[in-house]
VEXDREN-2710 file (C-alpha; in Angstrom, 1 decimal):
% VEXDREN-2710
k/r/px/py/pz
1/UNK/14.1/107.9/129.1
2/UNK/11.6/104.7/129.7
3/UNK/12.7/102.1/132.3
4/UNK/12.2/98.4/131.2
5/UNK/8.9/98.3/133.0
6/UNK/7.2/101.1/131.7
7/UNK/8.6/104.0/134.4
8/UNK/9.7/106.8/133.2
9/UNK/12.7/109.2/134.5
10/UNK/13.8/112.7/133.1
11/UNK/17.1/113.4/132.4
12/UNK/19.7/111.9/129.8
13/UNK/22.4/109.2/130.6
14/UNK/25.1/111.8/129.8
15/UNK/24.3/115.4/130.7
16/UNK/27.8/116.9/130.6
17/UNK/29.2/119.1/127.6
18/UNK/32.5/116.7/127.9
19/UNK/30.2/113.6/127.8
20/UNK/31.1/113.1/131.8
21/UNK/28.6/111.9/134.0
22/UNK/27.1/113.9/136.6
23/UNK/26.9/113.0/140.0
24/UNK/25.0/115.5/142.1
25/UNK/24.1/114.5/146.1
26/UNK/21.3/115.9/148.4
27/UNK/22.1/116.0/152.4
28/UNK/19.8/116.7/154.9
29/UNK/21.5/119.3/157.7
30/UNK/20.0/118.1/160.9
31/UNK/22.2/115.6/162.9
32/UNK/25.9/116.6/163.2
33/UNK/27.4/113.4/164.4
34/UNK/29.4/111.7/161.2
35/UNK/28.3/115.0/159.1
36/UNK/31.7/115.3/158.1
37/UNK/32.9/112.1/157.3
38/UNK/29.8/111.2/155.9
39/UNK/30.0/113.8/153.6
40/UNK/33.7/113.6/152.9
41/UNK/33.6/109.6/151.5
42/UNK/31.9/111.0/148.6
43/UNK/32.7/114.6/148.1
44/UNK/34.8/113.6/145.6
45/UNK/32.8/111.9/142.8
46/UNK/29.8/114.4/142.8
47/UNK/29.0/117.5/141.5
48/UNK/27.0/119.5/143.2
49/UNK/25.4/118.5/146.6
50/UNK/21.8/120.0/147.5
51/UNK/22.1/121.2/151.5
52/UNK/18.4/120.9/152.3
53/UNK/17.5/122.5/155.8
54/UNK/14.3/123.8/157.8
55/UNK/14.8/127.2/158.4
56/UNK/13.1/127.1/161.8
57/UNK/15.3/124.6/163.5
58/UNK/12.2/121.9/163.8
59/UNK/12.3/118.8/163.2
60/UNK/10.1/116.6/161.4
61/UNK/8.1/115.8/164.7
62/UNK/8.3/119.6/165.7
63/UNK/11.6/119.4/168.0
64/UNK/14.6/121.3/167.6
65/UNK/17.2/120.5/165.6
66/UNK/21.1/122.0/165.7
67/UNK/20.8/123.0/161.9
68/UNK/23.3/126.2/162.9
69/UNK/25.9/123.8/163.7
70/UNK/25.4/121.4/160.7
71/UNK/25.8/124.4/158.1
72/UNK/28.5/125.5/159.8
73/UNK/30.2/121.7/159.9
74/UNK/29.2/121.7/156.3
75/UNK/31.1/124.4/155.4
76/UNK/34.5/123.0/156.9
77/UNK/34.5/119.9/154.3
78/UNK/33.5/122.4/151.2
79/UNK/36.9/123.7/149.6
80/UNK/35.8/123.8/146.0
81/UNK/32.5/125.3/146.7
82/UNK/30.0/121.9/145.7
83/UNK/27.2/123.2/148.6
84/UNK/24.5/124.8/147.5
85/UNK/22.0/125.8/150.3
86/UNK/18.4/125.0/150.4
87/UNK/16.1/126.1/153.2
88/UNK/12.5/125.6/153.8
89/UNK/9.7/124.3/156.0
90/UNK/9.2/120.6/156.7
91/UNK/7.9/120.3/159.6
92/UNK/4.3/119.9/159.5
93/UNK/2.1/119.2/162.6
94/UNK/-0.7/117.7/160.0
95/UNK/1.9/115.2/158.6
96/UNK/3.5/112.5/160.1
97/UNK/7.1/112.6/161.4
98/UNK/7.8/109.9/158.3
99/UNK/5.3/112.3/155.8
100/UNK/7.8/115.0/156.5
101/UNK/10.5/112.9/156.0
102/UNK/9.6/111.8/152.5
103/UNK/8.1/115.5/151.4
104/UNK/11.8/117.1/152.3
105/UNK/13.7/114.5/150.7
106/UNK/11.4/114.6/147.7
107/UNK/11.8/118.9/147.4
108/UNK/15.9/118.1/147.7
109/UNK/16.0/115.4/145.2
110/UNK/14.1/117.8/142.6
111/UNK/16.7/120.4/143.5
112/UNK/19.4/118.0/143.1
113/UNK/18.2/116.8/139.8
114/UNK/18.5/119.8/137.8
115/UNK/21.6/119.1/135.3
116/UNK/21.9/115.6/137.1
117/UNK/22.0/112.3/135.6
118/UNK/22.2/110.6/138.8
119/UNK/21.3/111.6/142.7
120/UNK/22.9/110.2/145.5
121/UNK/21.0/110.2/148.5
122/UNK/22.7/109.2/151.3
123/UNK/22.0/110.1/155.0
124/UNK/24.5/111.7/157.4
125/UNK/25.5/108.9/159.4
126/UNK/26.4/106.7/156.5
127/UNK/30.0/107.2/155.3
128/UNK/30.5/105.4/151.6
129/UNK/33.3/102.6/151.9
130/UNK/34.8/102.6/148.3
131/UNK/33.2/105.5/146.2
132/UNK/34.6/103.3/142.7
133/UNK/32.9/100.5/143.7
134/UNK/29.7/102.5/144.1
135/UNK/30.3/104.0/140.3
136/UNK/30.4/100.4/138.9
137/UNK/27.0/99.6/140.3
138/UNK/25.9/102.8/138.6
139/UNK/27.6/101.9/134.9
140/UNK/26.0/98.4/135.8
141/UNK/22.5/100.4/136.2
142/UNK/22.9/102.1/133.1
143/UNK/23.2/99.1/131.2
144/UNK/19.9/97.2/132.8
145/UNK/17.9/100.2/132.1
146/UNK/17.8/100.5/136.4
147/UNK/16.4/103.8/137.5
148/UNK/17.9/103.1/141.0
149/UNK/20.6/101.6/142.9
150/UNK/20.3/99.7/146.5
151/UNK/23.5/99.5/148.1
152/UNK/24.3/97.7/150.5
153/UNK/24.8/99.5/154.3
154/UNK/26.5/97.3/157.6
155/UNK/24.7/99.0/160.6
156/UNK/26.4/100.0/163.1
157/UNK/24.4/99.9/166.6
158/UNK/27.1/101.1/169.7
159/UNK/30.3/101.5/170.6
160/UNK/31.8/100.6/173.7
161/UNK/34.1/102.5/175.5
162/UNK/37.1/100.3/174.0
163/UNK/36.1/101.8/170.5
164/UNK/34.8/98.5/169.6
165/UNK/31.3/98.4/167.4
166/UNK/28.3/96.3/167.8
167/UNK/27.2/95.3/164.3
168/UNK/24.1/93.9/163.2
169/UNK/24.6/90.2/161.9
170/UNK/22.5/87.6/160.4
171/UNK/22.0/84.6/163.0
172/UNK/24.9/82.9/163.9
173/UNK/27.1/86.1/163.5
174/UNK/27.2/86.3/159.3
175/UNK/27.2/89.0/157.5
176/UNK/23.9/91.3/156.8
177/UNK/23.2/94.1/154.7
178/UNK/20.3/96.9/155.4
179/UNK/18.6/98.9/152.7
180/UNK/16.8/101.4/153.6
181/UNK/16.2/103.0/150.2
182/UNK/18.1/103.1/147.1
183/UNK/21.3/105.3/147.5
184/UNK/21.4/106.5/143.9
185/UNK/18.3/107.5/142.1
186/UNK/17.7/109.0/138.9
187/UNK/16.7/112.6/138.7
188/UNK/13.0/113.6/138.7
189/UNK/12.3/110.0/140.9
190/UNK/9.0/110.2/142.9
191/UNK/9.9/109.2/146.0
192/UNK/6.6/107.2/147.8
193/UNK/8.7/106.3/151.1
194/UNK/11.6/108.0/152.8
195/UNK/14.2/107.1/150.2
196/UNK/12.0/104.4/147.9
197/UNK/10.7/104.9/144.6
198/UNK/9.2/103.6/141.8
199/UNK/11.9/102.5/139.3
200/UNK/13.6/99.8/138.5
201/UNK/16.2/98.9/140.9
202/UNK/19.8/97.2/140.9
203/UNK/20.4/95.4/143.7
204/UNK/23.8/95.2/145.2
205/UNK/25.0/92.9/148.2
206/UNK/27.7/91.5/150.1
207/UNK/27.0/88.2/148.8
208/UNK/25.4/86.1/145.3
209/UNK/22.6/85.0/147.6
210/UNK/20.7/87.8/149.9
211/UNK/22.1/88.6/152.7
212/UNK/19.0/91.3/154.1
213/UNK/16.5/89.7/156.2
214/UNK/14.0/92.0/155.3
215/UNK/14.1/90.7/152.2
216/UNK/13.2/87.0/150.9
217/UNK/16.1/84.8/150.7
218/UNK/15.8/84.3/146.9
219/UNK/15.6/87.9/146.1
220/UNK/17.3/88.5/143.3
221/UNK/21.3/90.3/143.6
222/UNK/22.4/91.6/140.4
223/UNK/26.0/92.8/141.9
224/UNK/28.5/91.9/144.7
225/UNK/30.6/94.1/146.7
226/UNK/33.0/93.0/149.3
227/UNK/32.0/94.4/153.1
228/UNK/34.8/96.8/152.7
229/UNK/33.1/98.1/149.9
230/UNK/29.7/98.9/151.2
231/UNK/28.2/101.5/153.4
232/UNK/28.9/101.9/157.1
233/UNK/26.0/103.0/158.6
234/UNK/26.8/105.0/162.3
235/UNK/22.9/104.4/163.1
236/UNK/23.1/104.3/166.9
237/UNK/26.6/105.0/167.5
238/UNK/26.0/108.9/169.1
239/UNK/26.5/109.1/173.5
240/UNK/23.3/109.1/175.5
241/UNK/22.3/112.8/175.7
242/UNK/22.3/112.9/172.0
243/UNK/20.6/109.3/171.2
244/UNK/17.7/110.4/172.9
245/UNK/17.4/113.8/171.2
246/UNK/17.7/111.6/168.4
247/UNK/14.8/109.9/169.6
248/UNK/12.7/112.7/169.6
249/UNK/13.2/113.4/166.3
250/UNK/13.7/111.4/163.9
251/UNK/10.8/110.2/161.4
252/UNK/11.4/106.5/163.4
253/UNK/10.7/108.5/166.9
254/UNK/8.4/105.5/168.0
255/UNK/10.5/102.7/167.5
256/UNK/14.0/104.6/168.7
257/UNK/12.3/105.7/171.9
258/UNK/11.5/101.8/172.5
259/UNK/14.4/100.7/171.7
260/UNK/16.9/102.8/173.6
261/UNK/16.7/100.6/176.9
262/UNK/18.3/97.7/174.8
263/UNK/20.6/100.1/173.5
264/UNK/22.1/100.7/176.6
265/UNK/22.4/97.8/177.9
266/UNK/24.4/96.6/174.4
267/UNK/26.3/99.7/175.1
268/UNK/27.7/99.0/178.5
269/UNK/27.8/94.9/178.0
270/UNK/28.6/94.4/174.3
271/UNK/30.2/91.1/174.9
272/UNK/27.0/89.5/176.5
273/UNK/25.1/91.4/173.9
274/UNK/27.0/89.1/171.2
275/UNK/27.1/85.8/173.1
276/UNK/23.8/86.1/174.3
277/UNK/21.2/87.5/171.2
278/UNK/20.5/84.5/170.2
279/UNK/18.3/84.0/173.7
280/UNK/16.8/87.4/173.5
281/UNK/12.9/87.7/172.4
282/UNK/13.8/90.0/168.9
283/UNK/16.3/88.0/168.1
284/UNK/18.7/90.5/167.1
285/UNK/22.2/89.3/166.4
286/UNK/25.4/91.3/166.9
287/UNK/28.7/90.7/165.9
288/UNK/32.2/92.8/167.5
289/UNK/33.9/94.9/165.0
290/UNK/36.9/96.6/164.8
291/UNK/37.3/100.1/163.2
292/UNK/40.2/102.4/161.9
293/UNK/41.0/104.7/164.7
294/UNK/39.5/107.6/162.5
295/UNK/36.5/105.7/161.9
296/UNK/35.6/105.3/165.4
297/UNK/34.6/109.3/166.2
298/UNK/33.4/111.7/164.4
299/UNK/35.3/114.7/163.8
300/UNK/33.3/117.0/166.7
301/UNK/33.3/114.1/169.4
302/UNK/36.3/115.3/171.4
303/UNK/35.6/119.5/171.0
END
């Protein structure tokens, strides 16, 4: 099938004997914390989901990772059997930490494509809001010839010890949307960066007029979801010991390990950290937000 812009995607709109659409989902097993719910929001409306792994423990920058644990937390939320259990070796020590990131997600994603129309590729931290809302922007896809959908994520920076979360705002405390890559893709995408490709993409906000920063103001938003429908995104909410394991890690090791100080100090004063980010250097607003009891730990917190 040919994208409007010339790209080209294998696979067919409806793969399914019964004419259903199929959903498959790729995870990567390396950070336990939100595994489950993650995991869980969209169990549901997929398939099949690709469990991609290294089968030394290592990390992308060569540290260990607690992949025994992940597989084992994987297997908890798996009652009719949708895992299927991919290990290999990414971790490189030619590559870069983001090289090694984007080669395992791209070996997943093939996996994932076979007998897919559609991927989802979300990361473990992220738990998915409203899964029908999610469909829609896919049906919406479909009928703009997209080869992708961006989705968008609220990041979610610390909790305090009240349970309350710091989330990233737009200045003067308005909502903002992150996107780190499109969240659905079609099958047999090239990936060029992390989670980005080359296709056409539907663009999903919170709002008619772009609510991302990172993006111009008068980028263009095809769909809107309410806030309630979009993706949380439990990026720094882990306790110290593991955030700078984390750290260590992850394909953004440089800019985590610079920016745990910050954390910490949002962490133990998140009412200054609101009233007072419009005086720091960066800029970086937060707003106070108010979870769900069950969406304020993850399922292993308290063992």
């Amino acid at each position: 099938m040919r994208a409007s812009n010339g790209s080209v995607w294998r696979g067919s709109s409806v793969s399914a004997a019964d004419g259903r659409r199929r959903l498959h989902a790729y995870v990567l097993a390396a950070d336990p914390w939100w595994l489950e719910e993650s995991v869980s929001s969209y169990y549901d409306i997929v398939d099949r989901i690709v469990v991609s792994y290294d089968e030394d423990s290592l990390s992308w920058t060569g540290t260990p990772l607690p992949v025994a644990e992940c597989l084992d937390r994987l297997r908890s939320v798996d009652p009719l059997g949708k895992l299927d259990f991919r290990p290999g070796r990414f971790s490189h020590s030619d590559r870069t930490a983001l090289e090694n990131d984007t080669a395992q997600r791209q070996v997943a994603l093939d996996q994932a494509s076979d007998g897919a129309d559609w991927v989802l590729q979300l990361d473990t931290d992220e738990v998915l809001l409203d899964p029908t809302a999610l469909l829609a922007a896919i049906d919406e896809a479909e009928s703009r010839a997209c080869g992708a959908v961006e989705y968008p994520a609220r990041y979610l920076y610390a909790r305090a010890r009240s349970g309350w979360m710091l989330e990233a705002t737009r200045p003067l405390w308005r909502r903002r949307a992150g996107y780190p890559g499109p969240v659905v893709i079609r099958p047999g995408a090239t990936l060029v960066h992390c989670r980005q490709g080359t296709l056409p993409i539907l663009r999903v906000d919170m709002s008619a007029v772009n609510t991302d920063p990172a993006h111009a103001r008068n980028a263009i938003v095809h769909r809107v979801v309410r806030p309630d429908q979009a993706i949380l995104h439990y990026s720094w909410v882990r306790d110290d010991d593991y955030m700078t394991r984390k750290a260590a890690w992850s394909g953004h090791s440089d800019t985590y390990t610079k920016m745990l100080r910050s954390w910490r100090w949002r962490t133990r004063s998140p009412l200054l950290a609101v009233a007072l980010g419009w005086l720091r250097a960066d800029h970086e607003w937060h707003r106070i937000t108010r979870l769900s009891p069950d969406r304020r730990y993850w399922r292993g917190e308290h063992e």
